[in-house]
C-alpha positions in Angstrom: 2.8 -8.9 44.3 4.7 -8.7 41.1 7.9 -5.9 41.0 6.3 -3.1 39.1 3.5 -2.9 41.7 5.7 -3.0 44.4 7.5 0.1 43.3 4.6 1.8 42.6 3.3 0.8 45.8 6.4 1.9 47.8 6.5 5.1 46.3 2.7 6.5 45.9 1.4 3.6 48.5 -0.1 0.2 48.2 -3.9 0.9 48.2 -3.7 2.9 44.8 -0.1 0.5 43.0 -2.8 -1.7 41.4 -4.8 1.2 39.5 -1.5 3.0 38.7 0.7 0.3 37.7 -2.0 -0.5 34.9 -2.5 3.2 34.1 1.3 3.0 33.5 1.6 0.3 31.7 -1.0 2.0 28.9 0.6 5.0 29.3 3.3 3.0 27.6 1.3 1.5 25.2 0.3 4.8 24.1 3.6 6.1 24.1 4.8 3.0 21.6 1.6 4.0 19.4 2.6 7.3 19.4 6.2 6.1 18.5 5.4 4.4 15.7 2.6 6.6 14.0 5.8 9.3 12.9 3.5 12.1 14.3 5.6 15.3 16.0 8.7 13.2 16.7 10.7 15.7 18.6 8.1 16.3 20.9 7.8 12.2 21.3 11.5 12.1 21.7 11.2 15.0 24.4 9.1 13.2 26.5 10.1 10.1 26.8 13.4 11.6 27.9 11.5 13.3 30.2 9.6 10.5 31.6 12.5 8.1 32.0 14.4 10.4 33.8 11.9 11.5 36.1 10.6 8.0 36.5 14.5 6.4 37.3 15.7 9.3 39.3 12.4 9.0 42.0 13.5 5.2 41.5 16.5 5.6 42.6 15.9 7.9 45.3 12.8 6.0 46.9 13.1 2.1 45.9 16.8 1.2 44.9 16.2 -2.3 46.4 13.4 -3.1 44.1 15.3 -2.5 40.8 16.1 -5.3 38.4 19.9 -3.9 38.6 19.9 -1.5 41.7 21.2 1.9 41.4 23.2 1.3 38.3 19.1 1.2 36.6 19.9 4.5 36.8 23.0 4.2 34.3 20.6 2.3 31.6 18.4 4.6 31.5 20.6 7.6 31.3 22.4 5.0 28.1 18.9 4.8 27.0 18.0 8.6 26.9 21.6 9.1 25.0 20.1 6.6 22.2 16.7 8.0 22.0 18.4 12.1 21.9 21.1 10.8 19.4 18.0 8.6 17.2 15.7 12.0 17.3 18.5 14.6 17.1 21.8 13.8 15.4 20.9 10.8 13.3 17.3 11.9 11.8 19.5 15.6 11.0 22.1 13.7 9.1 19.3 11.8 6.8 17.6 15.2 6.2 20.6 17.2 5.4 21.9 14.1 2.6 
């Protein structure tokens, strides 16, 4: 059983991982759509901060042994959630403003 389905399966249980592990994985693909088309940005911005900290903090709570890095995931994704608030917040302010 590959990784991402074994997290999923951990945490919500194995009968269901298959089904949401593939509803998750478009749930990203939507999410990358909805990057690129430009539409409401902030809001895009807000939830993906959202959803990475939610999804690493249960992560890191429930299934530390099944992360690529173990607890320190939990440091990427906070570095990653810096980039995405600094892309959508500081920088985009700064091109506006000259």
């Amino acid at each position: 059983m590959p990784r991402h389905q074994q997290i999923v399966g951990r945490i919500i249980g194995n009968e269901h991982a298959d089904f949401f592990t593939k509803a998750i994985g478009l749930a990203e693909i939507a999410m990358a759509v909805w990057i690129l088309s430009g539409i409401k940005t902030r809001l895009n911005a807000i939830t993906q901060i959202i959803v990475i900290a939610v999804m690493n903090i249960l992560e890191f709570i429930l299934v530390p042994d099944l992360l690529l890095w173990g607890r320190f995931n939990l440091l990427f994704a906070f570095l990653f959630i810096l980039l995405i608030y600094y892309n959508e917040f500081h920088l985009k302010n700064k091109l506006v403003q000259s």
